[in-house]
C-alpha positions in Angstrom: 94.5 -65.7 21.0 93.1 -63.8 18.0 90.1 -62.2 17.3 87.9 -64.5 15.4 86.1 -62.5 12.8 82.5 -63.0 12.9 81.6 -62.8 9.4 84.1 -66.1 8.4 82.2 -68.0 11.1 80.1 -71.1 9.9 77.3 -71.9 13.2 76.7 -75.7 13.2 74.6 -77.7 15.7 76.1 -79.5 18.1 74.7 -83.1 16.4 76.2 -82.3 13.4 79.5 -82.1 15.1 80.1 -86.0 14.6 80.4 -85.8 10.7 83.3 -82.9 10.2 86.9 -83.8 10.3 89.5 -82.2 11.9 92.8 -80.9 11.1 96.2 -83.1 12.5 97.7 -80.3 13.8 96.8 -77.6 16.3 95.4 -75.2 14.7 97.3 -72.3 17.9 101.3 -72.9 17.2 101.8 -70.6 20.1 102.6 -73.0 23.6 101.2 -70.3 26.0 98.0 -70.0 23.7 97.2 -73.6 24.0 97.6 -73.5 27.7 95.1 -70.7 27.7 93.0 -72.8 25.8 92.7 -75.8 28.1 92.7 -73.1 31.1 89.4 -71.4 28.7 88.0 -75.3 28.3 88.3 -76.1 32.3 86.0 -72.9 32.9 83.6 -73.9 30.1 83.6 -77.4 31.8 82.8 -76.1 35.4 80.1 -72.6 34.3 78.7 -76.1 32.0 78.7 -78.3 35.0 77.7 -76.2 37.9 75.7 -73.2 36.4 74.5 -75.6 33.1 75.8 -72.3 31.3 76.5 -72.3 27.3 79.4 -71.0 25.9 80.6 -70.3 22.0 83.1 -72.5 21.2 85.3 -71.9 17.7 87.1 -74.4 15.9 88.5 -75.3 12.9 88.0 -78.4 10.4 90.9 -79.9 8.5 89.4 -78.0 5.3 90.9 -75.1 7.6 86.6 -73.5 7.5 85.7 -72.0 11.0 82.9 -72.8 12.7 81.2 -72.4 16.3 78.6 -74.1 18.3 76.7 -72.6 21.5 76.9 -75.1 23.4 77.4 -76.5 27.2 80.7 -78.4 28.0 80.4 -81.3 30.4 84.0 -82.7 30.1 87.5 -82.1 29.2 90.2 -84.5 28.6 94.0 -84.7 27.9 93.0 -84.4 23.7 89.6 -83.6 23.5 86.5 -81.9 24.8 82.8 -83.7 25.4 78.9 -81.9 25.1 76.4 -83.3 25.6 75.2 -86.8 24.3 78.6 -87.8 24.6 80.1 -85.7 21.3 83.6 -84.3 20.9 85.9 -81.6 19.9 89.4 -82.5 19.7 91.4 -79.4 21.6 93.7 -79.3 18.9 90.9 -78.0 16.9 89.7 -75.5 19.3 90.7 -72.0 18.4 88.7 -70.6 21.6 85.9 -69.6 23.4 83.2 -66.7 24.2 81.6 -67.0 27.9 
């Protein structure tokens, strides 16, 4: 994956999550870099599950703005990621992670 510069990188908190839209398509084009990214989420699922560890997770909205939230992951899914209090992040959105 690329190097996400800091400086373009919008922080939100995690509630706010629930009122930003997402982009249709994945925002990594590249086949082995969104197998990286669901092998990335699965560790951020099990250091959020067994070691209630945070990670930085970056993603995109469909205004194509990047933005991160620290954050623990408790679940991932076939399309999507969960936090906490049941929120999500749609994979497709995800551009990566920082453990």
């Amino acid at each position: 994956m690329q190097p996400i510069e800091q400086q373009d990188v919008e922080l939100v908190e995690k509630e706010n999550i629930p009122t930003l839209h997402f982009p249709y398509d994945d925002v990594l084009p590249d086949p082995e870099a969104q197998k990286l990214r669901r092998s990335e989420a699965e560790r951020a699922t099990s250091l959020g599950n067994a070691y209630h560890n945070k990670v930085i997770i970056y993603f995109q909205t469909d205004d194509g703005a990047t933005k991160c939230v620290n954050t623990s992951v408790w679940a991932t899914h076939e399309e999507y990621i969960t936090l906490k209090s049941g929120i999500t992040i749609p994979l497709r959105a995800i551009l990566g992670f920082t453990f």
